[in-house]
C-alpha positions in Angstrom: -2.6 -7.5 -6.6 1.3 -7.9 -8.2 0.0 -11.3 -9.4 -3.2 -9.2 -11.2 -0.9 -6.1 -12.5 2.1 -8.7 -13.8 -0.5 -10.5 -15.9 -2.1 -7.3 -17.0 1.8 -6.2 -17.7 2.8 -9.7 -19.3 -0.3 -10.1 -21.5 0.0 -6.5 -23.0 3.5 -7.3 -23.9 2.1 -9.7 -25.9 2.7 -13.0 -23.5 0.2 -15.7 -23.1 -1.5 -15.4 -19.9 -3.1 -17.9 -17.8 -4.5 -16.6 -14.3 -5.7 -19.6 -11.6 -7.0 -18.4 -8.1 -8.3 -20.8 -5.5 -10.4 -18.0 -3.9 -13.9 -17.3 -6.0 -13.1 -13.5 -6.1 -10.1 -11.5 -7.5 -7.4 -10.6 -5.3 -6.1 -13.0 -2.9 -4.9 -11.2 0.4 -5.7 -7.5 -1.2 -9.3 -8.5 -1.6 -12.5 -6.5 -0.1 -14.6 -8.3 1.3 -18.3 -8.5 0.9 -21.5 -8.5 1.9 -20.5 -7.4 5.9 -21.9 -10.9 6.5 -18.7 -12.8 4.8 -16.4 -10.9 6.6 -17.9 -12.1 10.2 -17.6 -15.6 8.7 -13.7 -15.4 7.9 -13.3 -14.2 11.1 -15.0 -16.8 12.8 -16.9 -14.2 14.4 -20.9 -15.8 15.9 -23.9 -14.8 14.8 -24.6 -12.1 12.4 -23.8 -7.9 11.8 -26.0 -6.6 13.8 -29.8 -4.7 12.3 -27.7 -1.1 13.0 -24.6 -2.4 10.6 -27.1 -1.6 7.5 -27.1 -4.0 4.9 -24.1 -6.2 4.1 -24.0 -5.3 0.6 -23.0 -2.0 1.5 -19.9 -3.3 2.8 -16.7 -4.1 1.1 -14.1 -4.4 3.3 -10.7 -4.1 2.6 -8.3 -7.0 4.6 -4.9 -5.2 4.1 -5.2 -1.2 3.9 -3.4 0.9 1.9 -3.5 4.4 0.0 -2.2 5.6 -2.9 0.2 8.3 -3.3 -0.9 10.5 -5.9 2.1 10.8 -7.8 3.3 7.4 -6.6 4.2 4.4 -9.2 0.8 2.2 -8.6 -1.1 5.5 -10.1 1.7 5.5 -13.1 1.2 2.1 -13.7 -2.5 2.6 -13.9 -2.3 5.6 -16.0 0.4 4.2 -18.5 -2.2 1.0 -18.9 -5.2 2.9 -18.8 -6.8 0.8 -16.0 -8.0 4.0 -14.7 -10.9 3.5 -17.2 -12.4 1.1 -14.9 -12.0 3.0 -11.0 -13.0 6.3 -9.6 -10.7 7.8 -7.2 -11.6 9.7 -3.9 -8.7 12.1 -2.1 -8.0 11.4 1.6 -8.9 14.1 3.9 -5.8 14.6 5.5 -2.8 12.7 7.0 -2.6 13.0 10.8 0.5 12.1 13.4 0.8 11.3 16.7 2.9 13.2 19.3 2.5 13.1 23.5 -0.3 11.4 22.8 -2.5 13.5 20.8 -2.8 13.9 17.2 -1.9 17.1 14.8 -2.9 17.4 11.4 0.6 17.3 9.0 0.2 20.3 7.5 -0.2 20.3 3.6 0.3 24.2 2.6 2.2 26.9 4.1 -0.4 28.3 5.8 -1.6 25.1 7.5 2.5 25.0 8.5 2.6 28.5 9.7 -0.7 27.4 12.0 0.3 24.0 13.3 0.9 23.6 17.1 3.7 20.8 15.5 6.3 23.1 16.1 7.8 26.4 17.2 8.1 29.4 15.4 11.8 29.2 15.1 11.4 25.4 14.1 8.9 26.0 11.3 11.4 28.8 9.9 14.0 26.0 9.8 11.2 23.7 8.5 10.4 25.9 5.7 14.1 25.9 5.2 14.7 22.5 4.7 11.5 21.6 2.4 12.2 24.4 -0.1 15.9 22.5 -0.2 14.5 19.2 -0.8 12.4 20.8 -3.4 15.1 22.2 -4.9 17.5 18.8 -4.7 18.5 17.9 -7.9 22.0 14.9 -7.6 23.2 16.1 -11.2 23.3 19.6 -10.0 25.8 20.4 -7.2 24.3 24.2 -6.7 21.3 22.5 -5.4 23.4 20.3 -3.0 24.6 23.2 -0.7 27.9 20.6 0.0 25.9 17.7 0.7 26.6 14.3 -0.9 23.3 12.4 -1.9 25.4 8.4 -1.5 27.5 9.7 1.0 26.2 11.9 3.7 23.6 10.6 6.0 20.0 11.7 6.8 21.1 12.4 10.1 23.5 14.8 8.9 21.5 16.9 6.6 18.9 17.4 9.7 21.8 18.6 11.7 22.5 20.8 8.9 18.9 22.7 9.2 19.3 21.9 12.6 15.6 20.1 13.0 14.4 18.9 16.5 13.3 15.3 17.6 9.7 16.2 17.1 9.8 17.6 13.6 12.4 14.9 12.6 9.8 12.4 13.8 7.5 13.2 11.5 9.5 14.3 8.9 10.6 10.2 8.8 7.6 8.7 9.6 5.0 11.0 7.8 6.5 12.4 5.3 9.1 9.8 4.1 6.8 7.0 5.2 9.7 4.9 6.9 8.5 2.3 9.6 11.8 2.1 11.5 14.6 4.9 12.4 17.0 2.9 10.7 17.6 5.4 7.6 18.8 7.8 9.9 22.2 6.4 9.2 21.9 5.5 5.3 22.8 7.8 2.4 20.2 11.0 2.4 19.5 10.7 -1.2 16.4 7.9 -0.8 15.2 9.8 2.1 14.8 12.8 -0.3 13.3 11.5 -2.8 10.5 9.9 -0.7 10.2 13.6 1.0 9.7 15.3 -2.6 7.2 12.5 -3.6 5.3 13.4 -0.9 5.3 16.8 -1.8 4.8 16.5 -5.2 1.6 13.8 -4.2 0.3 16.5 -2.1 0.5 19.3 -4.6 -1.8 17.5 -7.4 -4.8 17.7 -4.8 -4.3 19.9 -1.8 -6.0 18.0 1.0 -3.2 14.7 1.5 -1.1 12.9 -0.9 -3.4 10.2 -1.0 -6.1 8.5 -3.3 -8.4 5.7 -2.0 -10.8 3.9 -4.9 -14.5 4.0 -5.0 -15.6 0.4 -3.8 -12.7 -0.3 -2.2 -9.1 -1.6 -3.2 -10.5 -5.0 -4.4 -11.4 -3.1 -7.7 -7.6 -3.0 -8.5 -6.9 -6.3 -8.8 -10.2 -6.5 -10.7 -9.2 -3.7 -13.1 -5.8 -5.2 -14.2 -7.6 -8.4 -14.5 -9.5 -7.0 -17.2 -6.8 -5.5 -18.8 -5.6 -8.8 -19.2 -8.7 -10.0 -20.7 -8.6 -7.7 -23.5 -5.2 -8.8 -24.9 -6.4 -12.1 -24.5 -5.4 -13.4 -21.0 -7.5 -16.0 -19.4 -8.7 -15.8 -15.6 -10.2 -18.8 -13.4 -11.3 -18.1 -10.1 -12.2 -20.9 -7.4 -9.4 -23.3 -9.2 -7.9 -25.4 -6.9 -3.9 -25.6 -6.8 -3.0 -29.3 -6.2 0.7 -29.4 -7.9 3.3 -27.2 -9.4 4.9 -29.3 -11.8 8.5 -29.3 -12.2 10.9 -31.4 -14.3 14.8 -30.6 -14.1 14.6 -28.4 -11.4 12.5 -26.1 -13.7 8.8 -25.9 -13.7 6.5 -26.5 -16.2 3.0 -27.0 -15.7 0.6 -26.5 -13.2 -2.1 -29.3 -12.1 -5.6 -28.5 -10.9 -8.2 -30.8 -11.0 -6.4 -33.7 -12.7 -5.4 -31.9 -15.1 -1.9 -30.1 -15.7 -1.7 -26.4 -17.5 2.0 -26.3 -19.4 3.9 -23.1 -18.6 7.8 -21.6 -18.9 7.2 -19.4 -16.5 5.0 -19.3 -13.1 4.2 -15.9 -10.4 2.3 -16.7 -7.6 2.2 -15.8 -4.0 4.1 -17.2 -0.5 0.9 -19.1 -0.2 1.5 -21.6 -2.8 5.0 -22.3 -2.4 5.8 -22.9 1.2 8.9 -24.7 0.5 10.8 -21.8 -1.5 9.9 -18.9 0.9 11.2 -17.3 4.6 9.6 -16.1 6.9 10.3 -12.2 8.3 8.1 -11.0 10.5 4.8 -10.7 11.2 2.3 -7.8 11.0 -1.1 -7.1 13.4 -4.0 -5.5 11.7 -7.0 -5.0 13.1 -10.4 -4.0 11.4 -13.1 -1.6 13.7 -16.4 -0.3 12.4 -17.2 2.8 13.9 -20.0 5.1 14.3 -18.4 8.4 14.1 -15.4 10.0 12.8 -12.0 9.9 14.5 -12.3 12.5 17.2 -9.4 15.5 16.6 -10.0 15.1 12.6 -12.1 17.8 11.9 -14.9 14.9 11.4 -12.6 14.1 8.2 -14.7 11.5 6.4 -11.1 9.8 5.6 -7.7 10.0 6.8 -4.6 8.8 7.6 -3.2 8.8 11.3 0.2 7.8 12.2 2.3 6.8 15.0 6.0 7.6 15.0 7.5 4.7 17.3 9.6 6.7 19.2 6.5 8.2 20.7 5.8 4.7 21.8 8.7 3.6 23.0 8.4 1.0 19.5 11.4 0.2 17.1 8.5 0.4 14.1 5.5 2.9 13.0 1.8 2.0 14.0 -0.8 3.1 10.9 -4.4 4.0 10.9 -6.5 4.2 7.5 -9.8 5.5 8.0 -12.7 4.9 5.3 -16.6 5.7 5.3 -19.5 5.5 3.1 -18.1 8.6 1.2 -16.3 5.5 -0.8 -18.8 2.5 -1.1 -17.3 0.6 1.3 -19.9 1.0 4.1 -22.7 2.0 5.3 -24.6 5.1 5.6 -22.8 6.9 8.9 -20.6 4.2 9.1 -16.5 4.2 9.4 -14.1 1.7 8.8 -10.6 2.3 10.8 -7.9 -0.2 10.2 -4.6 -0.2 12.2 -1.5 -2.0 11.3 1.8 -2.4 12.6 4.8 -4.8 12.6 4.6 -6.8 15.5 7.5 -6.7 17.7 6.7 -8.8 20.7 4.7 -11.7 21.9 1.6 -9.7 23.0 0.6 -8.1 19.4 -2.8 -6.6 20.8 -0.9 -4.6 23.5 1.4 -3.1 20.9 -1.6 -1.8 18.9 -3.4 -0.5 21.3 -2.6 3.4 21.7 -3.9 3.5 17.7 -7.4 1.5 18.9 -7.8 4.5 22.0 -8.3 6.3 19.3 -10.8 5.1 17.6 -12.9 4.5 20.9 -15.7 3.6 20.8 -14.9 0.8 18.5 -18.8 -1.1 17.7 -16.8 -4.1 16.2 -13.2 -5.1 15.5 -11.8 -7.9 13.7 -8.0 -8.9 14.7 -5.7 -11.1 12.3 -2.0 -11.9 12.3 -0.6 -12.6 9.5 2.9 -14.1 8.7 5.1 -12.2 6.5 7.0 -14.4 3.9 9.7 -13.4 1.4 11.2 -15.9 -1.5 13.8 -17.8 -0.7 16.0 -17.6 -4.2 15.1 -15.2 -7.2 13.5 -18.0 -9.5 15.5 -17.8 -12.5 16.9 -21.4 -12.1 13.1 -22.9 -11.6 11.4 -20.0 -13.3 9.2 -19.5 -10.6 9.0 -16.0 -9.3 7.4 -15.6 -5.6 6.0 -12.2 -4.8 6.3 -10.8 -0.8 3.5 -10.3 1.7 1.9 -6.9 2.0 4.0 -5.5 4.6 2.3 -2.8 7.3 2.8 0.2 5.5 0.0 2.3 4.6 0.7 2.9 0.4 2.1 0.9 -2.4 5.1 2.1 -3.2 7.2 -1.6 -1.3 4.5 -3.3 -3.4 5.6 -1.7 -6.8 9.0 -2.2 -6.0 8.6 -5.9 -5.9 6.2 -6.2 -8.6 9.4 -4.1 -10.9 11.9 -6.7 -9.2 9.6 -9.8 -10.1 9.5 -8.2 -13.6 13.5 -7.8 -14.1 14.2 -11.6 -12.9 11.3 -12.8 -15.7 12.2 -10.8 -18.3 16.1 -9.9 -17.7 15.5 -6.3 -18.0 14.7 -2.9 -16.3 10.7 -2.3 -15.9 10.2 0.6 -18.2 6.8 2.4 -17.6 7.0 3.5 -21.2 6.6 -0.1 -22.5 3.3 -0.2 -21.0 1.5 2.3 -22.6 -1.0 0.3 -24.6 -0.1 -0.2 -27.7 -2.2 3.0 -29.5 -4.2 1.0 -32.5 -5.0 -1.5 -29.2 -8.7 -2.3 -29.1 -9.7 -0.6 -26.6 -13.3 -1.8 -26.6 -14.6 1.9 -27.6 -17.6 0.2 -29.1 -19.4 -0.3 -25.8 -19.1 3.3 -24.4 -20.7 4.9 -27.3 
């Protein structure tokens, strides 16, 4: 997916854009796969979906889950280039966490607040408290700071300040701010409230969660900024084989593939391709079950978020649940499709992911996978070849936008301004065919 939106980005700003994938379908790693019947193949799985799977093509599976936050920077970026043209959106039900082993709807009005067994009354007063100050939160104005320093004084501090409990700080963290780790306890608040506000701000556009999920399935993404590229002349190849980056003078420029080499100044591609420029930095466990009823303690939610603050766990990092059905293409009639995802921590990855799959019970299939995560090794602007990261386990795509702006900077020397992508107004936008 950076690899599709950077060429969509690069080819509207007038670059010329050549796109190689060895796989025959868009996407790489942030494909969906289908029919049902390709997906029991790339898992090595025997035989084939059983008759009460439905038919394949009903299927498309995503391999790496995520949501969009509504007022997050993947939705900007596909407003600003107008690839919204070619997806329909779907909100999730509801966002769900985990505490002493059940799970609790976070609540997303005041009313929901006022009625949640999350908390006391006393706490949801401080609660209350605390969200109308981080709506309020403004750096250039010190009014709104009530004394508090947004580099300076710590998250921990400012929920000493409203006096928050373990519980509500727990999920405040993990889902509101959507950190996987404690570790920003101790950092400057200011990030921390920011991530809290976009939350909010996400949540007020459509009520129900902060997130969006696309009809089909998140392979029509990629597909959508592929097309984008098309239009201002870009040119795609799927099923091209990779067999050498070409470099001369430390620099590279060209690209081989079946005998014969495509000339470039600059190159973006994944870990995959380069294994001698990148690191590896952990690893994250996802596993894919198909389901024959909704989550139980969801209200029957036909989608939804559910997740696991580790200190409920005894973990150092969050474990995630996305939930899908055939509300949005992606499987069959009365099916569900629950992924979790965490960052493993330990040398028995199935054990660590399983108080999200006792959730899900009964589970009519799962499919496990490991995946290593890689990050680049030097910033590419000495060999002009600019490495993106591996998804990482969180459930939206705000890490991946921030890499996909960082990949832009180190190509073109300058700050990613979402203004710059508007599509130039007398663009072509292909009108003819929709009249």
């Amino acid at each position: 997916l950076q690899e599709c939106i950077l060429s969509g980005i690069m080819s509207v700003n007038g670059k010329k854009v050549l796109h190689m994938d060895r796989n025959s379908y868009y996407g790489g790693e942030s494909a969906s796969i289908t029919p049902l019947e390709d997906l029991y193949k790339r898992f090595n799985l025997p035989g084939t979906p059983p008759e009460s799977m439905g038919r394949g093509r009903d299927w498309n599976v995503d391999l790496i889950p995520k949501f969009l936050m509504a007022n997050g920077q993947l939705v900007k970026m596909l407003l600003y280039t107008e690839v919204t043209r070619y997806l329909d959106f779907k909100v999730i039900e509801g966002s769900f966490v985990y505490k002493g082993g059940k799970i609790y709807k976070v609540p997303s009005t005041e009313a929901e607040a006022l009625a949640s067994s999350l908390m006391g009354l006393f706490e949801k007063r401080r609660f209350r408290k605390f969200l109308v100050y981080v709506a309020n939160f403004d750096e250039n104005d010190p009014k709104t700071l009530e004394g508090v320093d947004p580099k300076k004084t710590t998250m921990r501090d400012v929920y000493k300040k409203f006096d928050l409990g373990q519980d509500v700080i727990d999920f405040t963290g993990h889902a509101l701010a959507l950190y996987r780790t404690d570790d920003y306890l101790d950092q400057p608040c200011q990030e921390t409230i920011n991530r809290i506000k976009l939350y909010s701000e996400s949540l007020a556009r459509y009520g129900k969660s902060p997130y969006l999920y696309p009809l089909y399935g998140l392979g029509e993404l990629p597909q959508g900024f592929a097309r984008l590229s098309a239009i201002y002349g870009g040119t795609y190849m799927l099923n091209k084989p990779i067999e050498e980056i070409v470099i001369e003078n430390g620099k590279v420029v060209g690209v081989k593939s079946e005998g014969e080499v495509a000339r470039c100044k600059q190159l973006i591609c994944d870990p995959s391709y380069v294994s001698d420029r990148v690191t590896k930095v952990g690893q994250v466990i996802r596993v894919i079950c198909i389901l024959s009823h909704p989550i139980k303690n969801t209200n029957d939610a036909n989608s939804c978020q559910i997740i696991i603050p580790q200190n409920q766990v005894n973990r150092k990092s969050d474990i995630y649940v996305c939930m899908i059905s055939s509300a949005h293409n992606v499987a069959a009639q009365g099916k569900y499709i629950a992924i979790a995802s965490t960052t493993v921590e330990t040398a028995d990855p199935e054990k660590e992911i399983k108080p999200a799959l006792d959730l899900l019970e009964p589970i009519e299939q799962k499919f496990v996978s490991i995946s290593d995560l890689f990050a680049p090794t030097d910033p590419g602007t000495e060999s002009q070849i600019f490495i993106s990261r591996t998804y990482d386990a969180t459930t939206h795509f705000e890490t991946t936008c921030d890499d996909i702006k960082d990949i832009y900077k180190r190509m073109m020397g300058s700050e990613f301004d979402f203004e710059e992508m508007k599509r130039k107004k007398n663009d072509i936008y292909g009108e003819e065919e929709q009249q």
